[in-house]
N, C-alpha and C positions, 0 to 999 in steps of 0.2 A: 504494500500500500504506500510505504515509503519513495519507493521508488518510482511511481504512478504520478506520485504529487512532485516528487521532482522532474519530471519526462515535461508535467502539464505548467508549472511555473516556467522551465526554461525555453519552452514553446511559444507561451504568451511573451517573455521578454521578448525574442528573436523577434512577433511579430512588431513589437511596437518600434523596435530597432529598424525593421525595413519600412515602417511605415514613418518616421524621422528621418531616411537615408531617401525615401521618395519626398517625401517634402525640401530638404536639402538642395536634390535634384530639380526640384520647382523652381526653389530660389536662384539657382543659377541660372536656367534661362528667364528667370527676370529680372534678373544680373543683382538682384538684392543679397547673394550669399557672400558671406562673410561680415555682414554689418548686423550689428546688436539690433534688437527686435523690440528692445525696450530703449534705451538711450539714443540710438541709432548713429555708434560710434562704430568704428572698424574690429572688429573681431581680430586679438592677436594671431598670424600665422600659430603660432605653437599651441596654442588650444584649440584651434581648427587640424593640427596635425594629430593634436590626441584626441579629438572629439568631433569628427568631420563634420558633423550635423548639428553640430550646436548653432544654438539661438541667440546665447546671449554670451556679451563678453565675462569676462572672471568678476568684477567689480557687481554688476547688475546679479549674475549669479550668485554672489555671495551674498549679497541684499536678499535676494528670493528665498536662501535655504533660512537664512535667521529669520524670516517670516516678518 
């Protein structure tokens, strides 16, 4: 059963992952990728290299998780 509920968590992650890497993909052809979603500042290269689909820059993200 353990193993059931791990199979079905890391199936949902994955799809939510391709359905962020499709949105991603939007934004580049409407040439908006790479720019913060909330400030609308340029998204560092190096969290776009470790987060390709991310939204927001580090600064906006940190604000988001401390709520």
């Amino acid at each position: 059963m353990l193993d059931r509920e791990v199979d079905e968590s890391l199936d949902e992650n994955a799809e939510v992952i391709v359905h962020e890497i499709d949105a991603a993909l939007e934004r580049m052809d409407a040439g908006t990728y790479g720019t913060c979603t909330r400030c609308g500042k340029p998204i560092p290269e190096e969290r776009l290299a470790a987060v390709p689909y991310a939204v927001l820059c580090v600064t906006c993200k940190r604000d988001e998780e401390r709520g």
